[in-house]
C-alpha positions as CSV (number, residue, x, y, z in Angstrom):
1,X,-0.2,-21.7,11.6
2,X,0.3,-24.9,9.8
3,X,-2.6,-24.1,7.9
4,X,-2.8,-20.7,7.7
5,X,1.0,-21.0,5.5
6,X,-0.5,-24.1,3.2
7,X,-3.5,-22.2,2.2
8,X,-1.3,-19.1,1.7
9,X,-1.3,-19.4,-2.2
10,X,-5.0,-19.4,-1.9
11,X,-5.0,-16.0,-0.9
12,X,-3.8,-14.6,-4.6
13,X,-7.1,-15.8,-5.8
14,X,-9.2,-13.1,-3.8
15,X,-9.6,-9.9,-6.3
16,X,-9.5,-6.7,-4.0
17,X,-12.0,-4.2,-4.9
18,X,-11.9,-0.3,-3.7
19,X,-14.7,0.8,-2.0
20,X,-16.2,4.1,-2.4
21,X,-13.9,4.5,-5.6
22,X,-15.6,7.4,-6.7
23,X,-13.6,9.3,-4.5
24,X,-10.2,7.5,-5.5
25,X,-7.9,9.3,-7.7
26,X,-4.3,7.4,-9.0
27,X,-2.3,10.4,-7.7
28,X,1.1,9.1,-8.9
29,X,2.9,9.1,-5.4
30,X,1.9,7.1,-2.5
31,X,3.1,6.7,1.4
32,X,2.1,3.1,3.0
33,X,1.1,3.9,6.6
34,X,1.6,0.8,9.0
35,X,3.2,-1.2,10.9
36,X,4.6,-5.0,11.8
37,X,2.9,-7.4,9.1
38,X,0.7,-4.3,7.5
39,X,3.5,-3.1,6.2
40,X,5.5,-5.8,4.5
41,X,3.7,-5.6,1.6
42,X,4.7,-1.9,0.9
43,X,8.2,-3.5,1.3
44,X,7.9,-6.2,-1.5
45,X,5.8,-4.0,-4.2
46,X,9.3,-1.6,-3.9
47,X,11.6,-4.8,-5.2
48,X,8.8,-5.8,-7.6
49,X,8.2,-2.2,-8.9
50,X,11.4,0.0,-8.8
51,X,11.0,3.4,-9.2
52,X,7.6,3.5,-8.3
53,X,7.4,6.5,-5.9
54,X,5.9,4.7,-2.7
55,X,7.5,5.8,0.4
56,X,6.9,3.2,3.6
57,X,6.1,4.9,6.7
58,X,6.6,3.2,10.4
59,X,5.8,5.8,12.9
60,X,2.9,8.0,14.2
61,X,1.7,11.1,12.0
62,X,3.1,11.4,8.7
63,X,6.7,11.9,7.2
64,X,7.7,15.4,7.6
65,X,7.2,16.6,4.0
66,X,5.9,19.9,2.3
67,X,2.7,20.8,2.8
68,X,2.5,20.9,-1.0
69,X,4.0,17.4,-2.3
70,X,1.5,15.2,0.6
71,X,-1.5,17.2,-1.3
72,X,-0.5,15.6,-3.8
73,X,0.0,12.3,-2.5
74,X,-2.4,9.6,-1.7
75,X,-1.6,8.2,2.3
76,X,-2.7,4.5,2.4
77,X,-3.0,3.4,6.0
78,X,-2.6,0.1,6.6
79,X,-3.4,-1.2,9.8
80,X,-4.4,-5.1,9.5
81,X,-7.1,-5.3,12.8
82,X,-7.8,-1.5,11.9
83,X,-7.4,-0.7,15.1
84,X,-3.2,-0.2,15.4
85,X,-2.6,3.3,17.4
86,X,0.2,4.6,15.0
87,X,-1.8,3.9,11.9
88,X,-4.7,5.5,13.3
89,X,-2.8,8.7,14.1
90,X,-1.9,8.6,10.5
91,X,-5.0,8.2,9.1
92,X,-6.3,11.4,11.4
93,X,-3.3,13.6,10.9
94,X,-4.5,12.8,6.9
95,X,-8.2,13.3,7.2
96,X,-6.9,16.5,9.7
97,X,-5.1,18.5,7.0
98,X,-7.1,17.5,4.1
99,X,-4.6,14.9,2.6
100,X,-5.8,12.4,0.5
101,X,-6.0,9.4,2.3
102,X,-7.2,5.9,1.8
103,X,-7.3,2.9,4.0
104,X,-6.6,-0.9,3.9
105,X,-7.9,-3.5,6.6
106,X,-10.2,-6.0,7.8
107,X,-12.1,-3.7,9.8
108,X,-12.0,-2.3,13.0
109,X,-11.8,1.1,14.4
110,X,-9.3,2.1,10.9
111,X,-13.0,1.1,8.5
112,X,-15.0,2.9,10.8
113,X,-13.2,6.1,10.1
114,X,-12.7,5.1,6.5
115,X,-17.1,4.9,6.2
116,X,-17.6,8.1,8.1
117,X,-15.0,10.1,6.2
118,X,-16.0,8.2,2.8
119,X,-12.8,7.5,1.8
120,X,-11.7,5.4,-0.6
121,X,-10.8,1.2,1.2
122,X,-10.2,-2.2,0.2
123,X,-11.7,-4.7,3.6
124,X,-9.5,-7.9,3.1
125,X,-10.8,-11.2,4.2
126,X,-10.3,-11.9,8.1
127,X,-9.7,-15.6,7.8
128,X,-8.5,-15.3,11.2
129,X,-4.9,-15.3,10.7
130,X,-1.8,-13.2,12.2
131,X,-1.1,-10.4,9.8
132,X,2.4,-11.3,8.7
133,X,0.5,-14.7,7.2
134,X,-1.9,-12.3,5.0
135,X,0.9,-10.6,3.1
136,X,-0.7,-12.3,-0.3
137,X,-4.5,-10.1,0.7
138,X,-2.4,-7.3,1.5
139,X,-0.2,-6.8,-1.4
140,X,-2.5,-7.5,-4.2
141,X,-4.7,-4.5,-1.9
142,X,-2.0,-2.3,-2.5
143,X,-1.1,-3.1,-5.7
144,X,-5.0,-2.3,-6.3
145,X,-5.0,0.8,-4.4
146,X,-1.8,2.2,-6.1
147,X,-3.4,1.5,-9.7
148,X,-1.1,-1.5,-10.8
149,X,-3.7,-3.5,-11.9
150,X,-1.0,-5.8,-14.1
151,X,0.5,-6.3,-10.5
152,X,-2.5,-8.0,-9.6
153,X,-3.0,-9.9,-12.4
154,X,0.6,-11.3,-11.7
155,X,0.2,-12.4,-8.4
156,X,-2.9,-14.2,-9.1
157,X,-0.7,-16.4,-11.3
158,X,2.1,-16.7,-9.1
159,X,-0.4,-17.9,-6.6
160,X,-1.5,-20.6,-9.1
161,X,1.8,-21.4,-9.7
162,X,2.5,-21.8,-5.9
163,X,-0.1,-24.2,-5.1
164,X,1.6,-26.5,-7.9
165,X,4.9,-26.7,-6.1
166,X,4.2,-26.2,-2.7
167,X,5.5,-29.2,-0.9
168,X,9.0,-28.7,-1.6
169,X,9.0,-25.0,-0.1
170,X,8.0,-27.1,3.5
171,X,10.5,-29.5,2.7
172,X,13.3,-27.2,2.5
173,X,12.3,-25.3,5.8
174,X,12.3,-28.7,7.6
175,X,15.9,-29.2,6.3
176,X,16.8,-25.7,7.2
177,X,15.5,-25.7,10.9
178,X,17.2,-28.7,11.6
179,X,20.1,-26.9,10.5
180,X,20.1,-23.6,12.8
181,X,19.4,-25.8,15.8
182,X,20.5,-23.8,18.8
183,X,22.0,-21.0,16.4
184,X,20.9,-16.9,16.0
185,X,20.0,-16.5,12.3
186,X,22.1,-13.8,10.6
187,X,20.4,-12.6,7.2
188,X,22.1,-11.4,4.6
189,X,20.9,-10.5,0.9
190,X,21.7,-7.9,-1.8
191,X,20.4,-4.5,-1.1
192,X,17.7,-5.1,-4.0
193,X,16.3,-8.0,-2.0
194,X,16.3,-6.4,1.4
195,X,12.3,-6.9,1.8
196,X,13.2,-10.8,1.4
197,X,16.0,-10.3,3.9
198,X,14.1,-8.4,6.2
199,X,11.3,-10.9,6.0
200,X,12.8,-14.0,6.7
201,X,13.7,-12.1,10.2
202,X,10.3,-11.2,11.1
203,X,9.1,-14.6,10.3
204,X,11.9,-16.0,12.8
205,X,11.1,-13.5,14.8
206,X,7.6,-14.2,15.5
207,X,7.1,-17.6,13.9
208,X,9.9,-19.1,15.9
209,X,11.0,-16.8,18.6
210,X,14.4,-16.7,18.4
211,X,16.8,-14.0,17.7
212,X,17.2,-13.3,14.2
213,X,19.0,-10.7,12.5
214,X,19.5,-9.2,8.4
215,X,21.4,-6.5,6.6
216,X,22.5,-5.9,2.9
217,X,25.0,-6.0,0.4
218,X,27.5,-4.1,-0.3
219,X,26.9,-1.8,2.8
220,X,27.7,-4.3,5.6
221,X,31.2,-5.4,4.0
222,X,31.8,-1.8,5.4
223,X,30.9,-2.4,8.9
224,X,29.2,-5.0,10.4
225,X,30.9,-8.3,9.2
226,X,34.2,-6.8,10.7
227,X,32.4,-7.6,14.2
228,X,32.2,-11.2,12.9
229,X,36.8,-11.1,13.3
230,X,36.8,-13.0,16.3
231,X,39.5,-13.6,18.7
232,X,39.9,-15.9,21.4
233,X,38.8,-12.6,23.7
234,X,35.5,-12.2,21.4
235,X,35.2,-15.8,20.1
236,X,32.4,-16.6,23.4
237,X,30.1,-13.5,21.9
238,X,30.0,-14.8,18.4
239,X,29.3,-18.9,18.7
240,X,25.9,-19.3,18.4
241,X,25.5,-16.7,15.0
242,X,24.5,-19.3,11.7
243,X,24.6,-16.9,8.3
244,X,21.9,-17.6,5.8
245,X,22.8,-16.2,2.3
246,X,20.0,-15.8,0.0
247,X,21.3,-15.6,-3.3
248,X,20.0,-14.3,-6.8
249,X,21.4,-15.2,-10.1
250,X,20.3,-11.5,-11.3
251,X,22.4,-10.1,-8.4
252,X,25.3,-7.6,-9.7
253,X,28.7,-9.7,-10.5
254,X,30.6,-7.9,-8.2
255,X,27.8,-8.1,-5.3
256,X,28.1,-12.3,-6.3
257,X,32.1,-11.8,-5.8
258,X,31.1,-10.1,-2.3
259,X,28.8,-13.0,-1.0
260,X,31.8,-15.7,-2.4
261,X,34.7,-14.0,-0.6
262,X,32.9,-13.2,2.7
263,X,31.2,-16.9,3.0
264,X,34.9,-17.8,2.5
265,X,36.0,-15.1,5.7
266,X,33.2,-16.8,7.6
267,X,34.3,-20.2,7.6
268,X,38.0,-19.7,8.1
269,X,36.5,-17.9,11.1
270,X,34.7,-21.0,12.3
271,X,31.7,-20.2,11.4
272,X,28.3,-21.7,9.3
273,X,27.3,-19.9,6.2
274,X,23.6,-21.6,4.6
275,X,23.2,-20.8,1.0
276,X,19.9,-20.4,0.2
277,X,18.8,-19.3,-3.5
278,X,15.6,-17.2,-3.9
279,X,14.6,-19.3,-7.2
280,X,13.9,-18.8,-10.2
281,X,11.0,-17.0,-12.5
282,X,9.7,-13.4,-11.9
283,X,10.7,-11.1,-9.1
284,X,7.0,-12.3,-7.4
285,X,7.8,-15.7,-8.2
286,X,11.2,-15.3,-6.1
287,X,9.8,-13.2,-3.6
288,X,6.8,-15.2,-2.4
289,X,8.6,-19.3,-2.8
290,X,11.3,-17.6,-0.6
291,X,8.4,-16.6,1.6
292,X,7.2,-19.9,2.1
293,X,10.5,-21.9,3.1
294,X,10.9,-19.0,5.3
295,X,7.5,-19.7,6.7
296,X,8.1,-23.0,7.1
297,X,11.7,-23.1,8.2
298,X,10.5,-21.0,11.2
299,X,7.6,-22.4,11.8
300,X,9.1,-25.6,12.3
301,X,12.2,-23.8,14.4
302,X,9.1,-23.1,16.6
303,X,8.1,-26.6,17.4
304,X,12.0,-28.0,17.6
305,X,12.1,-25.3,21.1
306,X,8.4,-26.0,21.6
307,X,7.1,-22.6,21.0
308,X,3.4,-21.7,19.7
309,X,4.1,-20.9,15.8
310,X,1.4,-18.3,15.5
311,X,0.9,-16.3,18.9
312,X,3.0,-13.2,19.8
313,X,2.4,-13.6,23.4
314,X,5.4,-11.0,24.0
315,X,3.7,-8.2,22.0
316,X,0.1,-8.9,23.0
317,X,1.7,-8.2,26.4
318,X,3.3,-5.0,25.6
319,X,0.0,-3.8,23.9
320,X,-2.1,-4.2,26.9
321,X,0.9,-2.4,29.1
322,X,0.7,0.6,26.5
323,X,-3.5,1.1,27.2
């Protein structure tokens, strides 16, 4: 794991390229079929392109649309093995109806179809890796698949620029482990940057084990933080919860004035609010650094409990139950 997150800027110098483009048409509206780690990337490319019409979908089948409009959309399964059961049933319900479909993976069961139904794929390299460590391969695949070849170019330079700063990402996930020693990791980030949010969970998540939660501004200053009002009845439920703000200069001024005055509820409250800026530069150049101390922040949660970094012994476990 170690490895797999320093040589992560590597991966934005590998150019996807679609195989059997012939039959690959830019159809103007996408759905990203996947799940876990093969679908993070749809995720991001929605902060870095807004308004593009991709939909993320995390289920069996398809999304219950018209008949009509997924004719006229291209379904991008995504299914990092190739051989994840809901991403498969995706792909078939496609291929079953006459959908235009496309595929993205290292192989497996999901390129075997891809070949005998010769549709349009992009193979990323298997470097042997889990899939949330590949998000790099798999965004600049979608960004190929989906026609945004200026979104490829990008990320090839944010990689470069990665590579030259890199030790200070680890650095700062070593300070911030240290930090949330023995605490639950509440998330919290403006609704633009809820792909950031929601990926600094899974990487705590799976990097570290541990409980780790997100959720948005404005939206949860109308709920959830009123669960955070503890009294001496409740205080016993609500100890161990550490907040982690990740901040962004081109946040909204009033979603700013939000984050101020609940860190400021939160510690009258007795509790620990981290404030953790996404940096500076492009929207993939905040996106992907914040990526990496997340990386490293939970990878090295993982060794402070003495946890493997990289297996999912847990969900490996589950799989086999579900055969």
């Amino acid at each position: 794991m170690k490895q797999a997150i320093r040589n992560f800027p590597k991966q934005f110098a590998w150019e996807p390229k679609i195989e059997n483009v012939e039959k690959w048409k830019a159809l103007g509206k996408y759905i990203l079929c996947g799940m876990g780690g093969s679908h993070l990337s749809g995720d991001i490319f929605q902060n870095v392109a807004p308004g593009f019409d991709l939909t993320v979908h995390e289920d069996y089948g398809l999304p219950r649309w018209r008949d009509d409009v997924l004719r006229q959309t291209l379904v991008i399964v995504s299914s990092y093995s190739g051989n994840t059961e809901e991403a498969l049933s995706s792909f078939d319900e496609a291929i079953k109806n006459g959908y235009p479909v496309a595929a993205i993976s290292t192989g497996g069961e999901l390129l075997i179809r891809a070949n005998q139904h010769g549709v349009p794929y992009i193979e990323i390299p298997d470097t042997g890796i889990q899939p949330r460590s590949a998000l790099g391969f798999t965004f600049k695949a979608l960004a190929k698949m989906v026609g945004r070849d200026d979104v490829v170019e990008e990320a090839t330079m944010v990689g470069e620029q990665l590579a030259q700063t890199a030790g200070t990402f680890e650095q700062k996930g070593k300070e911030l482990a240290e930090k949330l020693r023995g605490k639950i990791l509440v998330i919290y980030a403006s609704n633009k940057n809820y792909s950031i949010a929601y990926n600094w969970k899974i990487r705590f998540n799976e990097t570290a084990k541990i409980p780790a939660f997100y959720n948005t501004f404005p939206e949860l200053n109308h709920n959830e933080m009123n669960a955070f009002d503890a009294t001496d009845s409740t205080k016993e439920l609500c100890d161990k919860f550490h907040f982690l703000f990740l901040i962004d200069t081109v946040d909204h001024a009033r979603i700013r004035k939000r984050m101020d005055v609940l860190e400021q509820q939160l510690v009258e409250r007795g509790f620990e609010v981290e404030i953790v800026s996404v940096g500076a530069g492009s929207i993939l150049d905040k996106i992907f650094g914040s990526m990496l101390t997340a990386d490293w922040a939970a990878f090295y949660t993982a060794k402070m409990y003495g946890r493997n970094p990289e297996q999912v012994p847990m969900i490996e476990e589950f799989k086999k139950l579900m055969e």
